[in-house]
N, C-alpha and C positions, 0 to 999 in steps of 0.2 A: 504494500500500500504506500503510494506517496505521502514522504516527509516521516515515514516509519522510521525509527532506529533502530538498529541493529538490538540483539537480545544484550549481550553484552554491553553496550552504550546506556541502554535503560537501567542493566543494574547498574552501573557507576553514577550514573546522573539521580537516578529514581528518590536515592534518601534525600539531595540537597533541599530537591524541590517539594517534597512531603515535609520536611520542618519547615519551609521557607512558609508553605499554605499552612499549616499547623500554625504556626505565629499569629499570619495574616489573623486567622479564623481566632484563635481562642488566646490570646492576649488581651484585646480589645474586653472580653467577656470578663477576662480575671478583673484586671483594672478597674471594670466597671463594679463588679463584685465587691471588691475591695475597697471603694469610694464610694457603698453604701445605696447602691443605684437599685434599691428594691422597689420603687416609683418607675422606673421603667420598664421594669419586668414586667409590671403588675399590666403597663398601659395596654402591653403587647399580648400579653393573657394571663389573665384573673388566677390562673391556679399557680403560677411561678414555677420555673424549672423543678426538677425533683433532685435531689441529694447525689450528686456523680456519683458511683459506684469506686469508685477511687479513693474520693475521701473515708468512705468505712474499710476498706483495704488499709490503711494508714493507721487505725486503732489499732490493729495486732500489732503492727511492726513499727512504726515513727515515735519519738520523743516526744513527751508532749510539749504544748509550745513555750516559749519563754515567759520570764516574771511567774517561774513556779514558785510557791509558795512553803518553801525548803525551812525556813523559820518555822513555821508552826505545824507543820505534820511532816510524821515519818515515810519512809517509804511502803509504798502498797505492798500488802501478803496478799497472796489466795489461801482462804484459811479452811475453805469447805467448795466441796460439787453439791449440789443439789440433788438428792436422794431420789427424788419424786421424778420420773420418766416424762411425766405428762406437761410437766413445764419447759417448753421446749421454746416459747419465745417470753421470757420475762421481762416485761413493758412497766413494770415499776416495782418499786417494794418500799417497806415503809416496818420503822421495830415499832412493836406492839407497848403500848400503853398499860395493857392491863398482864400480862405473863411475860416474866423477865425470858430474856436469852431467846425471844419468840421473835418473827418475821413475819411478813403476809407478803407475796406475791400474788401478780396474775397475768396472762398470757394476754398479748395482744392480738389485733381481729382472727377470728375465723372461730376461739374459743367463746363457749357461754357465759353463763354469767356466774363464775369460779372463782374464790381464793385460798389461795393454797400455803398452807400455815408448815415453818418451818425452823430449825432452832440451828446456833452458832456452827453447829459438826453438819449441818446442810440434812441431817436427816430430817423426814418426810413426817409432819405432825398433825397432819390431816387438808381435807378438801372439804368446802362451803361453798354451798348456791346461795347466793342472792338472792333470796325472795322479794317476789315482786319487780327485778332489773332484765333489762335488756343488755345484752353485749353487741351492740353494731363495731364500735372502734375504740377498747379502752385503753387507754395510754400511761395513767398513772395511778398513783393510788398514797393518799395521805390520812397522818390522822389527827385528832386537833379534839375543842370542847364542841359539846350539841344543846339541845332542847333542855336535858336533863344537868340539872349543873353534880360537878364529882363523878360523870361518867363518862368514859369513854369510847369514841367513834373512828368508824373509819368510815375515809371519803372517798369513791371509787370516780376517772376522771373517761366517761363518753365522748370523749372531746376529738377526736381524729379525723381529718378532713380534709385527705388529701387532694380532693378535687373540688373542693370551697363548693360543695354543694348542698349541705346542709344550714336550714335557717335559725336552728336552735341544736345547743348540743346541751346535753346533762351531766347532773352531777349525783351520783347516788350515797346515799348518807344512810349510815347503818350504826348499830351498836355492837361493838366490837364482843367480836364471840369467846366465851370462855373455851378455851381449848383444857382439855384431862388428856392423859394416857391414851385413853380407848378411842380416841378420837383417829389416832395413828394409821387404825384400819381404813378410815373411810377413803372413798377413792371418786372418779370421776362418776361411775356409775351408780356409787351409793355415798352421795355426800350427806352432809347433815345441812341441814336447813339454817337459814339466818332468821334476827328477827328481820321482820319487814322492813325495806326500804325505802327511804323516804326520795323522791325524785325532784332535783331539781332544774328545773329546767333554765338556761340560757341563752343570751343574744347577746353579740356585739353591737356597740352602736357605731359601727362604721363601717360593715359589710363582713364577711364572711372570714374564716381562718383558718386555719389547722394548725392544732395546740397538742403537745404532748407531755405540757408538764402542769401540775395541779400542787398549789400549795395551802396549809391552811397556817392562818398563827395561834397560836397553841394556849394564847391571852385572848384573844378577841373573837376567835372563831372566826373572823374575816375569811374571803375566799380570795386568792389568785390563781389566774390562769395567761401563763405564759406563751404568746404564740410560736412557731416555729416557721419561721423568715432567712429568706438567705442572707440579708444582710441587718436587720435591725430586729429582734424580739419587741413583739408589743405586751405592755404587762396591764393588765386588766385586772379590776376588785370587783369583787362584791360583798360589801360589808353586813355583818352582821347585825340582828336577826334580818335573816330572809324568808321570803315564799315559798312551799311547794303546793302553793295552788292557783300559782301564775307564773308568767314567762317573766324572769328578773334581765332586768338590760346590764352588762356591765359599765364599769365605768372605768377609763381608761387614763392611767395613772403614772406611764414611764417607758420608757423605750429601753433597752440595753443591748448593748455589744460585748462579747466577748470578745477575748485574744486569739482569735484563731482565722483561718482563711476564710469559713463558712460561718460570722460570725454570728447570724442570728437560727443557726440549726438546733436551737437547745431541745433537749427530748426527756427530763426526766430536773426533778426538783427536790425541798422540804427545808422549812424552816426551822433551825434548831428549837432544842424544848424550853427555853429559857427566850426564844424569842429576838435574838441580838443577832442570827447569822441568819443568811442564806446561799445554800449551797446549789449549784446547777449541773447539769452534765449537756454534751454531745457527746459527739462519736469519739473524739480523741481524747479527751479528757475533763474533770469537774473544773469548777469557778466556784469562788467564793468574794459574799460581799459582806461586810461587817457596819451594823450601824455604830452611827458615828457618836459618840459617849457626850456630845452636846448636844443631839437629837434631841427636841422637846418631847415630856410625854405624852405618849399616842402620836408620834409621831412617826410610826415605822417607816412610812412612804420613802421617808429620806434616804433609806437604804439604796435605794435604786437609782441613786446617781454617787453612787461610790464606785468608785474602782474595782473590778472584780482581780483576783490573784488565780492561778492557776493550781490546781490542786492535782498529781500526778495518782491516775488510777490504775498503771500497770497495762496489762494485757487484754482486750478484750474483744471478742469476736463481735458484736455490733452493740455499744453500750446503749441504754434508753432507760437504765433505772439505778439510781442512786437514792441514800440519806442518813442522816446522821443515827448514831446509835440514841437508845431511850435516855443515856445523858446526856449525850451531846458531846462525851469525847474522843468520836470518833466518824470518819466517814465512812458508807460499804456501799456496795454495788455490786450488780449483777448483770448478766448479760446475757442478750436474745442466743439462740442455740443451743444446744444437749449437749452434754452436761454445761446447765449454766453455773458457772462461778461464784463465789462468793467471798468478797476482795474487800480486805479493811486498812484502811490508812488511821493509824492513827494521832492524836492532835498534840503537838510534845507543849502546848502552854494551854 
């Protein structure tokens, strides 16, 4: 064919011109990424690029980024696998309030409405349905005060959205279950029953989102839900007491950037139990932001225009769930894939 080149000419010439168009094409994209250009995504289509496949490749294997936060925690163990088979993509976790050295995870989309109770050696401490819940897309799971004051709940986060098509996502609120011994047996097919859940329902008030991390504070009951953005997290409240017998509109309260190339991908959350920290995760690693000890009080908000520090969480095949132990001195996480992990950094001040 005219203007053909030889097989040999092609492979000598072939790579210059494949980086040369590689640039052309995906420079422009980084740049723009990187300069926070999530208002153009958005102009170009509503649902925003999805998470290169690269970037979770770089969890197992990359350091995490700079301005790690080496002063105040140790370096990440994996201290336990997770016993239980059926947890096979762990989309949050959160320690138990009411039974020390206890866990609750639960599986993101495709699983029901499950959590799966588990202690420090990763062994399997039983399975609970949600009565009364839907599982379309849950993403996180917190726990924090309820209705009943001195008791303890846990906050299950419906919030997943990857294709911003959803006009209301939920929050399901429960009273955190007593786990015994015998509980150990139950299993996916013969779970034990929760009390009923209370559903709450949300809206943003500025269109649509896909959120993977749910926070509660542990003083106020207040709610946050963090979106997951390629370049800006948007952090939305809704303050306490609220409705579940109406659609609550959130209120939008703070934007954040992490230290990392995909800055606003956060996937998993929780705010320590004394209320002064907040810890976040992506793919490569946690963030921490600490309120500021001139903070007025009731004035947590402030937190979120602090500087977040990078907290290194070791190894993880696609992380989306992190939080602080029931003191608070220490961070753990887990991650999507069989056998999931069970990794604690803990806090040396």
């Amino acid at each position: 064919m005219r203007g053909t080149l030889p097989p040999d000419k092609v492979r000598g010439r072939f790579p210059a011109a494949a980086l040369k168009c590689a640039l052309v094409v995906i420079l422009p994209i980084l740049l723009c990424s990187l300069a926070g250009c999530s208002k153009i995504w958005s102009a170009r289509d509503e649902r925003k690029p999805p998470l290169p496949s690269e970037v979770r490749k770089k969890s197992k294997s990359s350091p995490p980024p700079v301005n790690q936060a080496l002063a105040s925690y140790a370096a990440p163990a994996r201290i336990a696998l997770l016993e239980d088979k059926s947890v096979n993509e762990s989309s949050g976790v959160v320690a138990s309030r009411r039974t020390a050295g206890l866990f609750w995870t639960h599986n993101d989309s495709g699983d029901g409405p499950y959590l799966y109770a588990f202690d420090r050696a990763g062994r399997k401490r039983g399975v609970w349905r949600v009565e009364g819940a839907q599982a379309r897309d849950w993403e996180d799971i917190a726990a924090g005060p309820g209705p009943s004051s001195g008791r303890a709940y846990l906050y299950v986060a419906d919030t997943g959205d990857n294709d911003r098509a959803r006009a209301q996502v939920t929050i399901y609120r429960l009273p955190e279950p007593e786990v015994s011994d015998a509980d150990a047996s139950s299993d996916r097919k013969n779970p034990r029953p929760t009390a009923a859940a209370e559903a709450i329902r949300l809206k943003y008030p500025d269109g649509r989102h896909d959120a993977e991390t749910l926070l509660v504070h542990p003083k106020t009951g207040d709610l946050y839900v963090v979106t997951k953005d390629i370049a800006v997290a948007g952090i939305y409240k809704l303050a306490a007491p609220f409705s579940s017998k109406e659609v609550n509109t959130l209120a939008r309260v703070g934007e954040l950037r992490v230290p990392a190339l995909f800055a606003g991908l956060l996937t998993g959350g929780d705010i320590s139990p004394d209320g002064t920290r907040v810890v976040l995760c992506d793919y490569l690693a946690a963030y921490e932001l600490t309120l500021p000890a001139a903070a007025p009080a009731g004035g947590f908000d402030a937190i979120w225009k602090q500087t977040p520090v990078v907290i290194n969480l070791g190894e993880r095949e696609q992380g989306e769930a992190v939080c602080y132990g029931a003191d608070g001195s220490s961070v753990l996480a887990t991650s999507e894939k069989r056998p999931a992990p069970l990794i604690e950094v803990k806090r040396r001040k």
